[in-house]
Structures are given as structure tokens and as C-alpha cells.
Residue, then its C-alpha position, 0 to 999 in steps of 0.5 A: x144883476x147877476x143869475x147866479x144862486x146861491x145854496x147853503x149846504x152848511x145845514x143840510x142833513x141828508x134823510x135816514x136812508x134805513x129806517x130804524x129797525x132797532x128792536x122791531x123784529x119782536x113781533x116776527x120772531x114771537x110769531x116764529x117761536x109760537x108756531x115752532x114751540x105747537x108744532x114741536x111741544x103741543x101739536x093738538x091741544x094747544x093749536x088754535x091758542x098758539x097759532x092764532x096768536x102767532x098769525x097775530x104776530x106775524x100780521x102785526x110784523x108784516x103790516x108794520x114793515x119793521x124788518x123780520x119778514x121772513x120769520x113772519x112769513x115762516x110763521x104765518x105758514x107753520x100755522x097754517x099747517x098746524x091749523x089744517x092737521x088740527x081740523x084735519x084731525x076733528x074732523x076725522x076724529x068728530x064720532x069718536x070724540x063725541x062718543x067718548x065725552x058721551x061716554x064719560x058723561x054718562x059713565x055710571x050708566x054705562x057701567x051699571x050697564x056693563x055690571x048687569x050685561x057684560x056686553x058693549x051698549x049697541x051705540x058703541x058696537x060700531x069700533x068692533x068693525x074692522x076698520x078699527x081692528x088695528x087700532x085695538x090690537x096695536x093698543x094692546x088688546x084683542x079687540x074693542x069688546x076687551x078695550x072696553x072691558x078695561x075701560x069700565x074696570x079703569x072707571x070702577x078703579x077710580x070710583x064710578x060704580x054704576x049706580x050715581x055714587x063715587x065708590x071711594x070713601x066718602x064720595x058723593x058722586x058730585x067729585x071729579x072722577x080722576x080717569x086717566x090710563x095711556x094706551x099706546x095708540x090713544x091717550x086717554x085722560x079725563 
């Protein structure tokens, strides 16, 4: 009897040394063109629906290990930083914000106000301070008190007259009022 062995290598297939990686880099490169087009296009308003889509994307990318590696990882990281601005920004803009949406929501006080005083309401007396001084000036006016003055006649122009109803024909004071002016420094629209 003899030691020998015998191997059949007629029907041997060598194992894929590369994994497929045919159409895989979809997801990394959704997540890349996601956290480019917010950072490029719509920086603010649109930041936490298309950063977090994009950190989706680039996770899903990531975890499948189907190749596009670096675009994930770029994207992860551009809305990482979209996502710090934006929180930047709310978090430093919070009174304000909040001051204008109360503001608005009460305009038809504010502007009855406005019609018998002619003077800022004490809540919003604060913006005269001069820490805020550039800002009006850099916008175009002298001060909050001529901003202000125009904010009211900008809400008259578009129907709100002080007294709950819409000045505009027909109006019944339940219409969406169309408010919306640009100053060079803020933007402005309701």
C-alpha cells in the first residue's frame, strides 16, 4: 500500500478575493451630497432633516463595509459641524427668537400699543442696548426704536390693524397674515 494522495483540482474555484462592491457606494455618497447640498444651500432651516438623514446614510454605509468609506466618514463630519452651527446658533439666538414668535403672535396688541404710544413695549426695550447697536445700523436703521417703527408699519401694510381684525377687504382677522420684508442683517418672514 502506498502513501500517496490523491487531490482533484479539476474542480476547484478559487474564493472571490473582493467582495462585490458593484453599486454599494450609494449610501455613502447619498450621505456626502446630503451634508454638502445643507451646508452649501440651506445651512439653517433645513439642518436637522438633512444632517440627520446624511449621519443615516453614512452609519448604514459604514456598518455594511460596501466600500465608499471616505465619503461616509467626510459626511459624518460635515454634519457634525452643520449640527454644532446649528445649535450654535439657537442657542445664542433663543431670546430673540422667542421674542419675535411672541411678537407676532400677538401683533394686533403690539400694534394697538404702537398706535396709542408710539413707543417700544418694555419687554422689548432690551435691543435699544448697545450691544445691539451695530446690528440696527448695519440693517439700515438708526436704532431698534426706528426697526421697530417699521416693523409695525410693515404689519399695518399687511393687514394687522391693532384691534383683532385684518385691514384688508374682507378680512376676518383668522387669515394668515403675509409678513415678510428683508433687512440686510436678518431675514425676516412670517
Amino acid at each position: 500500500m502506498s502513501n500517496e494522495v490523491f487531490i482533484d483540482n479539476n474542480n476547484y474555484q478559487a474564493p472571490d478575493e473582493k467582495p462585490d462592491k458593484s453599486g454599494s457606494k450609494g449610501f455613502a455618497i447619498t450621505a456626502l451630497v446630503l451634508s454638502i447640498v445643507n451646508i452649501v444651500c440651506c445651512f439653517f432651516a433645513l439642518t436637522p432633516l438633512f444632517a440627520t438623514l446624511a449621519l443615516i446614510f453614512a452609519i448604514i454605509s459604514l456598518a455594511a463595509h460596501k466600500g465608499g468609506k471616505g465619503m461616509a466618514i467626510a459626511a459624518i463630519i460635515l454634519a457634525g459641524i452643520a449640527y454644532a452651527v446649528f445649535f450654535g446658533i439657537v442657542i445664542a439666538y433663543k431670546e430673540p427668537i422667542q421674542d419675535y414668535a411672541k411678537f407676532i403672535g400677538n401683533a394686533d396688541h403690539y400694534v394697538q400699543l404702537y398706535d396709542e404710544t408710539h413707543e417700544v413695549p418694555e419687554e422689548f426695550q432690551k435691543y435699544n442696548d448697545a450691544k445691539y447697536s451695530k446690528l440696527w445700523v448695519d440693517s439700515g436703521f438708526k436704532n431698534f426704536n426706528d426697526f421697530y417703527a417699521q416693523l409695525i408699519a410693515e404689519l399695518k401694510k399687511n393687514g394687522v390693524t391693532g384691534n383683532g381684525a385684518a385691514a384688508s377687504s374682507g378680512g376676518n382677522g383668522s387669515d394668515p397674515v403675509d409678513l415678510s420684508f428683508r433687512v440686510p442683517a436678518i431675514d425676516f418672514a412670517i
